[in-house]
TORKEFI-897507 format. One record per residue (C-alpha): x, y, z; residue number from 1. Coordinates in nm, 4 decimals. Layout:
# residues N
X;Y;Z;NUM
...
# end
This chain:
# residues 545
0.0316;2.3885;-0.8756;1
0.2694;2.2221;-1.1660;2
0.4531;1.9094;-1.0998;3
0.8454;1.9091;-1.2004;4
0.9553;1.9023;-1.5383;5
1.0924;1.5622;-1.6715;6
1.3326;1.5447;-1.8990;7
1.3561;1.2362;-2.1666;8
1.5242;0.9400;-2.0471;9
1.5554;0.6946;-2.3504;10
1.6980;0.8169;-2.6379;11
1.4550;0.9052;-2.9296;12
1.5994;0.5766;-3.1801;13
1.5266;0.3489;-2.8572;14
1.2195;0.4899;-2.7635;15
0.9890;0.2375;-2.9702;16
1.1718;-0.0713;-2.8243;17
1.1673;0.1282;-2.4555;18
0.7862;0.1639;-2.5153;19
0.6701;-0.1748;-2.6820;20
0.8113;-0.3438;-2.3558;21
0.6694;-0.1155;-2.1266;22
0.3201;-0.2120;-2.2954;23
0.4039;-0.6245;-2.2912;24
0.3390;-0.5948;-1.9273;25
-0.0051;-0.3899;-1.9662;26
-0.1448;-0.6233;-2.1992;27
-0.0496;-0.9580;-1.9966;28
-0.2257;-0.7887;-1.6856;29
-0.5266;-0.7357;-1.8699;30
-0.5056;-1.0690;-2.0658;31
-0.5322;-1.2281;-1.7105;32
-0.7882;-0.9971;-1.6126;33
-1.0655;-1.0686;-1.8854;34
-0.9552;-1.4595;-1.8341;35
-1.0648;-1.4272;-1.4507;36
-1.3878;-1.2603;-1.5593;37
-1.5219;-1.5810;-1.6952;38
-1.4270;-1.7804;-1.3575;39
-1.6497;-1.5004;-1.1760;40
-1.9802;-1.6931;-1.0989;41
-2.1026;-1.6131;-0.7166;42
-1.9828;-1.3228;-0.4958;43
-1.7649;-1.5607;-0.3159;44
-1.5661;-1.5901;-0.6752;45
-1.5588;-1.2172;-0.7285;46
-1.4620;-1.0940;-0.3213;47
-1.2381;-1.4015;-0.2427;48
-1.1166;-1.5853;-0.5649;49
-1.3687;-1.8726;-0.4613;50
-1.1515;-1.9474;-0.1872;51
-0.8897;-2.1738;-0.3668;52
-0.5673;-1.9795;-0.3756;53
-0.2918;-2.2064;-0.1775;54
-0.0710;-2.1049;0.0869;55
0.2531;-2.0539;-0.1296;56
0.0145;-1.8805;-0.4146;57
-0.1328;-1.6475;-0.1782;58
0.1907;-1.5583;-0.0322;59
0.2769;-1.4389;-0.3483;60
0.0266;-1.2550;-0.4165;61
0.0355;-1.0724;-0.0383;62
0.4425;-0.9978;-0.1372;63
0.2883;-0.8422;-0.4823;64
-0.0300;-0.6058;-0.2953;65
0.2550;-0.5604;0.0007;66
0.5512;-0.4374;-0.2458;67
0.3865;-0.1537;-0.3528;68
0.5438;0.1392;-0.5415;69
0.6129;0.2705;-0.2151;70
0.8476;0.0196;-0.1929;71
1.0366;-0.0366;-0.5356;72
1.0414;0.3498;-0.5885;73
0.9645;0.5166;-0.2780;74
1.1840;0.3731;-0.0182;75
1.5214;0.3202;-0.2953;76
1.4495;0.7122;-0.3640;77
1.4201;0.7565;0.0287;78
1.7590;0.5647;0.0565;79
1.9131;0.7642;-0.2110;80
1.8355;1.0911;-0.1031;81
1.8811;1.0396;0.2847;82
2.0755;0.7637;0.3315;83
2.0695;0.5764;0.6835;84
1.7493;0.7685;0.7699;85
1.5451;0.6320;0.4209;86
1.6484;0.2600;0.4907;87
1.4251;0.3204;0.8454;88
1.1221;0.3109;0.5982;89
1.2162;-0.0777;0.4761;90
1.2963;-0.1847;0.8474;91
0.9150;-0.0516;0.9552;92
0.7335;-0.2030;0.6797;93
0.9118;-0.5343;0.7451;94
0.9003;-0.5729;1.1725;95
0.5284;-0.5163;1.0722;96
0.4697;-0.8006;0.9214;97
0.5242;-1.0104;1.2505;98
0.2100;-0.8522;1.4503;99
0.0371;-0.9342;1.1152;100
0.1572;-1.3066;1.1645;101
0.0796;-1.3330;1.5477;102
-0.2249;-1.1587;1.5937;103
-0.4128;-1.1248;1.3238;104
-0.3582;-1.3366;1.0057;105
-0.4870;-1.6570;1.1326;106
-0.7746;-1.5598;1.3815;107
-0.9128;-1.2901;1.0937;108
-0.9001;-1.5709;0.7913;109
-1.1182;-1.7995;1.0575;110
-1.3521;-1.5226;1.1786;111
-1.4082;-1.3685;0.8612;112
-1.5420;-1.4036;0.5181;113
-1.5100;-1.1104;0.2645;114
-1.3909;-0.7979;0.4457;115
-1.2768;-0.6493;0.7539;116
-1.6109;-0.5758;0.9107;117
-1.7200;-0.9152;0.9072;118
-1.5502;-1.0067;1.1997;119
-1.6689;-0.7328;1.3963;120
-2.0174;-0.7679;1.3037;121
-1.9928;-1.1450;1.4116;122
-2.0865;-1.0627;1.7809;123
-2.2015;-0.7076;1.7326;124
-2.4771;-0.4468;1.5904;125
-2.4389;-0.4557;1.2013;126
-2.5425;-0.1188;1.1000;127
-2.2902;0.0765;1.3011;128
-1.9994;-0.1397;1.3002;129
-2.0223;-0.2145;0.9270;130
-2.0719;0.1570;0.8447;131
-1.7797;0.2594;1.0481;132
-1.5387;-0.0380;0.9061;133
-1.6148;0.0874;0.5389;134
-1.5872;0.4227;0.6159;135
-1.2138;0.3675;0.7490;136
-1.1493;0.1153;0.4826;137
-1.2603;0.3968;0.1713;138
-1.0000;0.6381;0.3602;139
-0.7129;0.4202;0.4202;140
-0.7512;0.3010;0.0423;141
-0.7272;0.6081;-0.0782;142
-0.4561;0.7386;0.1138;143
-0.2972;0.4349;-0.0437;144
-0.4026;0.5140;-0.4072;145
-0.3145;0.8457;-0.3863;146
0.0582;0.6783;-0.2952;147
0.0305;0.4089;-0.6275;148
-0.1073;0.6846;-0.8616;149
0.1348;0.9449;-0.8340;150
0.4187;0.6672;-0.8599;151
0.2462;0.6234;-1.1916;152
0.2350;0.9445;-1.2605;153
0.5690;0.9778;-1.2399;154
0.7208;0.6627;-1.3672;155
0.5592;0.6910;-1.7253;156
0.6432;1.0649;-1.7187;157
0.9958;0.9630;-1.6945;158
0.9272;0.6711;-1.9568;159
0.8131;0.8222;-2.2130;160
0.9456;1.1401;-2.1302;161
0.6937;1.4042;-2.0393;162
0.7464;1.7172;-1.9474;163
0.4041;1.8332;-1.9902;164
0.2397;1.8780;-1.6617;165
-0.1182;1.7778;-1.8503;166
0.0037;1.5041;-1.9844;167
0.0921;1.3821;-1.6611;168
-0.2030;1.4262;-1.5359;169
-0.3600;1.2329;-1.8176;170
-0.1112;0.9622;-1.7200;171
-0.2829;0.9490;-1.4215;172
-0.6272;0.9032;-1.5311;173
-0.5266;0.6194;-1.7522;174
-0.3734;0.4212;-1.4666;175
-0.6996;0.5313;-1.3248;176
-0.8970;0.3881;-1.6074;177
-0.6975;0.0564;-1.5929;178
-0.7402;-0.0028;-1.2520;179
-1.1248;0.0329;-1.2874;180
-1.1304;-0.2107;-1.5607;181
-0.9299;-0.4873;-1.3116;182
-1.1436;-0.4738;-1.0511;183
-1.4662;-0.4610;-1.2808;184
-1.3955;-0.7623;-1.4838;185
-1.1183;-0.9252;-1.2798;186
-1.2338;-0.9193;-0.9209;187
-1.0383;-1.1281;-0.6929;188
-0.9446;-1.4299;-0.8516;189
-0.7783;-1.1532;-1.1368;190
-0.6485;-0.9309;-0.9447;191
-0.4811;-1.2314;-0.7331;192
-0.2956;-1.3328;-1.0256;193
-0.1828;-1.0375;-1.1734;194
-0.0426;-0.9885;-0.7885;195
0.1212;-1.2932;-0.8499;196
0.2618;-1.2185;-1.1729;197
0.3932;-0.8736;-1.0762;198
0.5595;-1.0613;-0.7742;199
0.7489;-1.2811;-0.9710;200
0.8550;-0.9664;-1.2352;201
0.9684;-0.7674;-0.9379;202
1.1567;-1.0055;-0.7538;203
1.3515;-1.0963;-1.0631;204
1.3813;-0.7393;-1.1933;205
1.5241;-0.6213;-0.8528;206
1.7515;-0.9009;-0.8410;207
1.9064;-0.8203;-1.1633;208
1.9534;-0.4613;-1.0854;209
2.1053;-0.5668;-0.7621;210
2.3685;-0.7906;-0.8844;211
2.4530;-0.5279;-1.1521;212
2.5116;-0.2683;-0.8981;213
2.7128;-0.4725;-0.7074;214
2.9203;-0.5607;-0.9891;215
3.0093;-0.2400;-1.0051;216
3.1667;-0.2423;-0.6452;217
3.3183;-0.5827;-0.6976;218
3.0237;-0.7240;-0.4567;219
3.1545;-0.5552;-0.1712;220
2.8755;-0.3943;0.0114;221
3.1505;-0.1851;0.2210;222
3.2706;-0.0193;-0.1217;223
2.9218;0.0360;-0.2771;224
2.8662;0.2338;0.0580;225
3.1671;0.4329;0.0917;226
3.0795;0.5173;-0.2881;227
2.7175;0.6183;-0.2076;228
2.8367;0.8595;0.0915;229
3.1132;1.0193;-0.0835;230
2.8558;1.0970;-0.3997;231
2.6277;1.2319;-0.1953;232
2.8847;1.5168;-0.0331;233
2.7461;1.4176;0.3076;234
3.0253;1.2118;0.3494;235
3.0379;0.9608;0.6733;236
2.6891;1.1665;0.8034;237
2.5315;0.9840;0.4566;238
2.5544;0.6274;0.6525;239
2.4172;0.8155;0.9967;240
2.0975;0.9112;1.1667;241
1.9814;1.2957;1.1462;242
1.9689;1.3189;0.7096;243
1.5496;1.3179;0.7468;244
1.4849;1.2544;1.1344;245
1.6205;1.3136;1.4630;246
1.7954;1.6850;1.3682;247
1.5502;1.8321;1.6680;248
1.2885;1.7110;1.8933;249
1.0451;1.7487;1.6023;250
1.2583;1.5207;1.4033;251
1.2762;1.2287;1.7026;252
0.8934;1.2316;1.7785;253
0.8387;1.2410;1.4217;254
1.0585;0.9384;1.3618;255
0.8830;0.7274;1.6514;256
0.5926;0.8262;1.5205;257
0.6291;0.6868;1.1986;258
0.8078;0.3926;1.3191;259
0.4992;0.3185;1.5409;260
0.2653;0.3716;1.2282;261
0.4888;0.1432;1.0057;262
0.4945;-0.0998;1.2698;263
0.1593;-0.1594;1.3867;264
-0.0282;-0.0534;1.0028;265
0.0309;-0.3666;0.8053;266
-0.2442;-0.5789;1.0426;267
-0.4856;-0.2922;0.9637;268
-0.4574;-0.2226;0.5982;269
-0.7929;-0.3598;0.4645;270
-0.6722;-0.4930;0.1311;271
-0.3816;-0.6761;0.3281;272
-0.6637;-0.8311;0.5912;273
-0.8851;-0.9428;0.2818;274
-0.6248;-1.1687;0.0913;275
-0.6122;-1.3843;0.4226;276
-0.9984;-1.4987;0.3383;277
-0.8644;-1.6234;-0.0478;278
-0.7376;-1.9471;0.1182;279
-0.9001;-2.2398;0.1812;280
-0.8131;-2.3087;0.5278;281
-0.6515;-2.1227;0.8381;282
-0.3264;-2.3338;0.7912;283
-0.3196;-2.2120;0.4456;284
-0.3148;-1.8262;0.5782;285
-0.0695;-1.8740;0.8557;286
0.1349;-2.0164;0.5449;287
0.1094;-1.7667;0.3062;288
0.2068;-1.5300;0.5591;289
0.5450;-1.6877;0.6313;290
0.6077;-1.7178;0.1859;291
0.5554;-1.3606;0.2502;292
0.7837;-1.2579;0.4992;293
1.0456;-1.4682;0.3042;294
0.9892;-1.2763;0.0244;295
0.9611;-0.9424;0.1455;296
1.2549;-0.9177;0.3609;297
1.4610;-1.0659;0.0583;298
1.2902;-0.7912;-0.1401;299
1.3720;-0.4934;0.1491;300
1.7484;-0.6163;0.1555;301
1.7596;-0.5716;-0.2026;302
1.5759;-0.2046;-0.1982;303
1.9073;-0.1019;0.0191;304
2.1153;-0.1964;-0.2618;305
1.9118;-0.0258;-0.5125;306
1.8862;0.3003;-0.3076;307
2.2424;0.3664;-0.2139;308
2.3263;0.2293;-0.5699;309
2.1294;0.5069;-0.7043;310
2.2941;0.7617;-0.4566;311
2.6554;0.6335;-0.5711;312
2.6102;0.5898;-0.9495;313
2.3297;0.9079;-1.0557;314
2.3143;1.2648;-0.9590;315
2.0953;1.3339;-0.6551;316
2.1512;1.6914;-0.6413;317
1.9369;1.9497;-0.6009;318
1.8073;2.0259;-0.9152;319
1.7963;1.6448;-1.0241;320
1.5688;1.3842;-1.1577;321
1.5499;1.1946;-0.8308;322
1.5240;1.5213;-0.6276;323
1.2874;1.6848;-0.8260;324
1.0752;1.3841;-0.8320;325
1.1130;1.3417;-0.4408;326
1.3196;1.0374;-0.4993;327
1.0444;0.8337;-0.7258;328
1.2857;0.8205;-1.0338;329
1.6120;0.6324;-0.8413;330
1.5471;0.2935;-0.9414;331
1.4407;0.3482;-1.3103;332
1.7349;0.5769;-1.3575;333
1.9444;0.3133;-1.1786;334
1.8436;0.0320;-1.4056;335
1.9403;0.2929;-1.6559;336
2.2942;0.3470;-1.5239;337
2.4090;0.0244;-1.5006;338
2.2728;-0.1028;-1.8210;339
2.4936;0.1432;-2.0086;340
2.3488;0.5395;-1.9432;341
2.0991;0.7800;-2.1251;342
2.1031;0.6710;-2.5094;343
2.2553;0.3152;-2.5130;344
2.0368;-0.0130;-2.6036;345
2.1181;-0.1523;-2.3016;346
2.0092;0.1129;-2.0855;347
1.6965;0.1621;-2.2473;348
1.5959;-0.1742;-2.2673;349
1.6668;-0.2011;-1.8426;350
1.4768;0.1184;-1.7949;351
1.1599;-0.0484;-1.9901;352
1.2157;-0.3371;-1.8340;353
1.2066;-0.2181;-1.4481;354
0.9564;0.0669;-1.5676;355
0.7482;-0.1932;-1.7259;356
0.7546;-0.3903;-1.3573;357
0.6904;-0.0818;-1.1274;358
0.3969;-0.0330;-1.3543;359
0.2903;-0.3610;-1.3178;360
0.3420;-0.3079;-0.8965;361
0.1260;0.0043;-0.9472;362
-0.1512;-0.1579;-1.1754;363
-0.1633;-0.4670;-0.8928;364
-0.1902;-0.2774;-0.5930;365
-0.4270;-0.0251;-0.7118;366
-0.6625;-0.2869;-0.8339;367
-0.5676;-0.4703;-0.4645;368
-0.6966;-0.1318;-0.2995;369
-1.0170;-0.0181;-0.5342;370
-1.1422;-0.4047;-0.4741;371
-1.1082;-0.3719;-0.1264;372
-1.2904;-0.0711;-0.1060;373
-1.5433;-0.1257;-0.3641;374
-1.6221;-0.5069;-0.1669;375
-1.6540;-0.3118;0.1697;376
-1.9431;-0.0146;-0.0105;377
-2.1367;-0.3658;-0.1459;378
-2.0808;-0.5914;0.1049;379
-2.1234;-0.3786;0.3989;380
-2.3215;-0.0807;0.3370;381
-2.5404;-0.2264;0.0497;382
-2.5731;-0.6143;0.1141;383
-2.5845;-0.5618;0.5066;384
-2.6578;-0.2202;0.5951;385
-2.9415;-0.0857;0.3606;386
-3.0341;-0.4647;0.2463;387
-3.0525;-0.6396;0.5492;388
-2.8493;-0.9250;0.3983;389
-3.1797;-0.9904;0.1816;390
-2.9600;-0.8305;-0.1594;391
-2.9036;-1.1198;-0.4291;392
-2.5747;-1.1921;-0.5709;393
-2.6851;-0.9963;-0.8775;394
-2.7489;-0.6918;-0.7286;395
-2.4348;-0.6702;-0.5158;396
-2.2192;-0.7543;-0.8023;397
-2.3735;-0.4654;-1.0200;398
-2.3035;-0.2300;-0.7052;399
-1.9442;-0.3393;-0.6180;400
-1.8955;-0.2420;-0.9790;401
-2.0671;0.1085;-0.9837;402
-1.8351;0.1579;-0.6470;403
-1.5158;0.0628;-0.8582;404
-1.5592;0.3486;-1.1007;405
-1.6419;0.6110;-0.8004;406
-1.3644;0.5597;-0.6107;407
-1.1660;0.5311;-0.9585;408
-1.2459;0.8729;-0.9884;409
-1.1949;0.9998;-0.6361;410
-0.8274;0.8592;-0.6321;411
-0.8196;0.9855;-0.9295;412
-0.8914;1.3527;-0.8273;413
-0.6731;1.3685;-0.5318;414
-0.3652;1.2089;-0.7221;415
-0.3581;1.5034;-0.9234;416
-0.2880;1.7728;-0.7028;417
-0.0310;1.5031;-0.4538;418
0.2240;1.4389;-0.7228;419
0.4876;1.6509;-0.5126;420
0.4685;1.4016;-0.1999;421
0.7128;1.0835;-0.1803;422
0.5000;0.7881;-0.2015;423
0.6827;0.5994;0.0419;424
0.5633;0.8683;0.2590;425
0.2053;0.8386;0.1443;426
0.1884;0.5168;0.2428;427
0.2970;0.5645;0.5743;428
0.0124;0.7946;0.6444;429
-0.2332;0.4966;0.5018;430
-0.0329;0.2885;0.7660;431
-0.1012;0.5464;1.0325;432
-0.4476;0.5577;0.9495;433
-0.5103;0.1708;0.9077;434
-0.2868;0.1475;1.2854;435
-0.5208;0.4220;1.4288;436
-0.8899;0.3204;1.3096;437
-0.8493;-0.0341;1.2338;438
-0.6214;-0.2387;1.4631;439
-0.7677;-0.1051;1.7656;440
-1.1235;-0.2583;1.7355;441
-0.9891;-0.6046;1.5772;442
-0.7794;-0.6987;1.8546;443
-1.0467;-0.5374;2.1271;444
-1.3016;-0.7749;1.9772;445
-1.0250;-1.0908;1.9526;446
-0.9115;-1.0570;2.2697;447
-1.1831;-0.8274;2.4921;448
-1.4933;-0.9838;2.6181;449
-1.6265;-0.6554;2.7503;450
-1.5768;-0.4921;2.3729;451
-1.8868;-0.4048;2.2479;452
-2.0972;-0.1440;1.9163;453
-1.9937;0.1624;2.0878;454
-1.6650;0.1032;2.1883;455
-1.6368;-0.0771;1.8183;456
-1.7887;0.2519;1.6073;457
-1.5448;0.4835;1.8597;458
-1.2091;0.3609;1.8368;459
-1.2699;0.3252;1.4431;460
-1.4504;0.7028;1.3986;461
-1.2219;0.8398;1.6905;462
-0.8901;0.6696;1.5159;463
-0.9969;0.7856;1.1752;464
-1.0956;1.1046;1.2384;465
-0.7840;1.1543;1.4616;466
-0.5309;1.1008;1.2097;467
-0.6919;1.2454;0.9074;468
-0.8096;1.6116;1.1489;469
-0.3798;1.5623;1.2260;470
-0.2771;1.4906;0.8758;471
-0.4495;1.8257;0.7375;472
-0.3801;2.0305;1.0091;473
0.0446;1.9180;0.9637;474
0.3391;2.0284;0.7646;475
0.1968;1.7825;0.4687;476
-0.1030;2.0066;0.4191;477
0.0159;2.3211;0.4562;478
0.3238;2.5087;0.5451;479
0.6208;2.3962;0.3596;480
0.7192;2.4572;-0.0177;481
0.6813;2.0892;-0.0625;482
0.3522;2.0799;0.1109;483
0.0264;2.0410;-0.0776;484
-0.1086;2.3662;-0.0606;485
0.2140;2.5459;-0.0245;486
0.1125;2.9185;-0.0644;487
-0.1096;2.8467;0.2409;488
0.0076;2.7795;0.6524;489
-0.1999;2.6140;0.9031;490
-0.0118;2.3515;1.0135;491
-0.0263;2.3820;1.4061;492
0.0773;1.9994;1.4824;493
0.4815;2.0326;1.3928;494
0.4871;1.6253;1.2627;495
0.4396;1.4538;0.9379;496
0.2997;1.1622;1.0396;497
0.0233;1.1481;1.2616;498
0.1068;0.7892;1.4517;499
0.1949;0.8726;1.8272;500
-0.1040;1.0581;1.8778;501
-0.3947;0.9280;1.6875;502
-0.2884;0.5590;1.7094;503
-0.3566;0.5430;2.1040;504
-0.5831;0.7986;2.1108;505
-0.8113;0.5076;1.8712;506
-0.7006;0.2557;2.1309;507
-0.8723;0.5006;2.4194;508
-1.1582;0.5643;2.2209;509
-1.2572;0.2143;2.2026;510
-1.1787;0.1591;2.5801;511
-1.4244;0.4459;2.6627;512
-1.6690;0.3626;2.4482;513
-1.6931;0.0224;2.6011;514
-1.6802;0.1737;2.9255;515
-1.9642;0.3874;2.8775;516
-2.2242;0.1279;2.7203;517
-2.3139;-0.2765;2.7797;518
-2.3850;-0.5023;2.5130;519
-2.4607;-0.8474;2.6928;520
-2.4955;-0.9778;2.3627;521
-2.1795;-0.8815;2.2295;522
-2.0196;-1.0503;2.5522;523
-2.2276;-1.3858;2.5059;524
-2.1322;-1.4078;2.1229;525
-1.7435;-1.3462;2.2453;526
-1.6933;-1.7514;2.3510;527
-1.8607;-1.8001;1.9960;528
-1.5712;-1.5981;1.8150;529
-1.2886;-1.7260;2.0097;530
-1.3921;-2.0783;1.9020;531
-1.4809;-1.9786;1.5444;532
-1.1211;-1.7321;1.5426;533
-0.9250;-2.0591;1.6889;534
-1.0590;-2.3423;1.4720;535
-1.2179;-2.2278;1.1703;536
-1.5659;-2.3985;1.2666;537
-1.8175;-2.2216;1.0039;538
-1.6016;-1.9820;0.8644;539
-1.7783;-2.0618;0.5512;540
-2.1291;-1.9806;0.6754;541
-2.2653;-1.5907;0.6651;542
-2.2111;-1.3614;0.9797;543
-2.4700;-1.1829;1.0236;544
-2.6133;-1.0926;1.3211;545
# end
């Protein structure tokens, strides 16, 4: 299974200057990253920056693991393929962000102290709760690397022109490469601020691409719309419902489903949950939260420009760049458009220049997701599980490193074969995934006295399980030409996205469980959490239990 055929995008006299600035932005990022490796003294340094990262600094860097490539290239190609329907995307990913703010942020950054399983194993059994937490944060990563890599993939193939599929592929495995090297030297505190740094680039990348493409229209939003539909040859249907969803009653559940996933995801994702323990203090989380929601919804109003920019001013026919590439390519081909087209210095110095940033998004949140996933195999099933919380500092450092480069390779492995998928879509299985194993058994043991180990290890196992057993067994597996395994069909549930089953079906899991078994210890330690979740009051001090 190939992926598409690129052709060249900068012309071949530009294509040192296109390149050189495409590498500026690699070498900063690593620059930073060797820098943080000599602040990285104690685990503490290496899992949560050493716990010094300010409210407005942390927001930053939640708006740069948060802005993915799913975002800046997934949900403008979305938009300019689809229309009405791939602007639903930015509106999920957004609403999210307020159950994150309510419910979780605050009461997880007080509860909590280097992953998601912490607060769970506060007032119950280690082994099994920590084993199932890092078993569910190891998927949900990698659903989400599978998402950044095959952004890469495709971004430098359309940089540097490739139209080899093996050179891809060996794209790829140097993003792959890269990534390992963040989290190995960087850990938190480096990965933090090359998060912050690619926030800044984006924000001020997008901007500039925005106000270009409404220059074009004479800043009238009404005209850059009426452009983007008439382009399109969908006409008025371009700006309506029923492009991607709501055709059939396939289409509708399918939509709610994914809505529901978007929606209730983001207060699952583990490497969203573990920048909330970088700040000193509770107030400092809550904060950081709100900088990101600022940021992010300026960010999402922009991505609507960018994706019906790229429907009005490039081709999105069938046969195209952007179609061929399942919409990935709209924003660097926009950026290419409006600085001038294919050939001219101007265009070639905006396509390095937002290439150079989306690589920069990639390179942050991969390094965001292979540190959360790497902390949860040392922390957890090392340090806690097969350790006893007897491992030294030493040890667990050497392991979260050894786990770095395995799940380097895994994501690396499975990226290959996935570069046919939209990433925006990728990540909205992670979402469904996080919103089905995840959520249920952190607000059960915030809010549930009754919650307990079993009910704990079922809604995560029976949430996980759920929504991966639906994911292979959909149209994304199998099925379809753009499927994974195309030649093959045994897709026997009819949607994409696995949300409005597995999601409650976690929820009832972890009701039954509880049901079915007492912990009287988990109930006595509950008044202990709701203090410690409300106040802070040892949130420094080890949970173990």
């Amino acid at each position: 299974m190939s992926a598409p055929l690129l052709v060249p995008l900068a012309a071949s006299d530009n294509r040192g200057l296109t390149i050189g600035l495409f590498l500026v932005v690699v070498a900063i990022t690593l620059g930073i990253t060797f820098w943080a490796s000599r602040q990285n003294k104690t685990t503490a340094d290496y899992y949560a920056g050493g716990r010094n990262f300010s409210g407005f600094q942390n927001g930053l860097a939640i708006g740069g693991d948060y802005m993915s490539a799913a975002s800046f290239l997934g949900i403008s190609g979305s938009i300019a393929l689809y229309g009405y329907d791939g602007f639903l995307y930015s509106i999920g990913f957004l609403v999210a962000w307020l159950v994150a703010l309510l419910l979780v942020a605050e009461l997880l950054r007080n509860s909590g102290r280097y992953t998601m399983a912490d607060q769970l194993a506060y007032r119950m059994r280690q082994t099994p709760v920590r084993s199932a937490a890092a078993a569910s944060t190891i998927v949900v990563s990698i659903f989400y690397l599978l998402a950044q890599m095959v952004g890469a993939g495709s971004l430098v193939g359309l940089l540097l022109g490739v139209n080899d599929p093996a050179l891809k592929n060996l794209v790829i495995v140097g993003v792959g490469v890269l990534m390992i090297i963040y989290v190995t030297f960087g850990g938190m505190k480096g990965t933090t601020w090359v998060q912050i740094v690619k926030a800044v680039l984006l924000m001020v990348g997008t901007l500039l691409i925005t106000l270009l493409v409404l220059a074009q229209f004479h800043f009238n939003l009404s005209e850059l719309l009426g452009a983007a539909a008439e382009k399109s040859g969908k006409g008025a249907a371009f700006l309506q419902p029923g492009q991607l969803y709501g055709k059939d009653l396939t289409g509708k559940f399918d939509f709610l489903s994914l809505g529901l996933a978007l929606v209730l995801g983001t207060a699952g994702l583990p490497h969203i949950l573990i920048r909330f323990y970088t700040t000193p203090t509770a107030h400092a989380a809550r904060k950081s939260v709100l900088w990101a929601i600022g940021l992010i919804g300026a960010f999402y109003l922009m991505t609507l420009v960018l994706g019906f920019g790229a429907a009005a001013l490039v081709d999105t026919g069938k046969g195209s760049q952007i179609a061929t590439t399942s919409g990935n390519a709209a924003s660097p081909l926009l950026a290419q458009a409006v600085g001038g087209g294919e050939g001219t210095l101007g265009g070639s110095v905006l396509l390095a220049l937002i290439s150079a940033v989306a690589f920069a998004t990639i390179l942050a949140v991969v390094a965001g997701l292979t540190l959360t996933s790497a902390s949860s195999v040392a922390h957890d099933l090392y340090a806690s599980v097969l350790k006893k919380g007897r491992a030294s500092e030493r040890s667990e450092l050497v392991v979260v490193r050894i786990a770095a480069f395995a799940i380097g390779a895994v994501a690396i492995a499975l990226a290959i074969p996935a570069q046919r998928l939209n990433i925006a879509f990728l990540v909205a299985l992670a979402f469904a995934v996080a919103a089905s194993a995840n959520l249920p058994a952190l607000l059960f043991n915030l809010f549930w006295r009754r919650f307990n180990t079993l009910g704990a290890t079922c809604s995560i196992y029976g949430g996980l399980l759920a929504a991966v057993l639906l994911v292979v067994f959909s149209p994304v597996t199998s099925g379809t030409e753009t499927s994974l395994i195309p030649g093959l069909d045994f897709a026997w549930f009819p949607l994409r996205n696995p949300g409005l089953v597995s999601i409650p079906f976690g929820f009832l899991c972890g009701i039954v469980g509880t049901l079915l078994s007492k912990d009287p210890e988990a109930e006595r330690r509950y008044d202990e959490l709701s203090v410690r979740s409300l106040t802070g009051a040892g949130a420094e001090k080890a949970v173990s239990h």
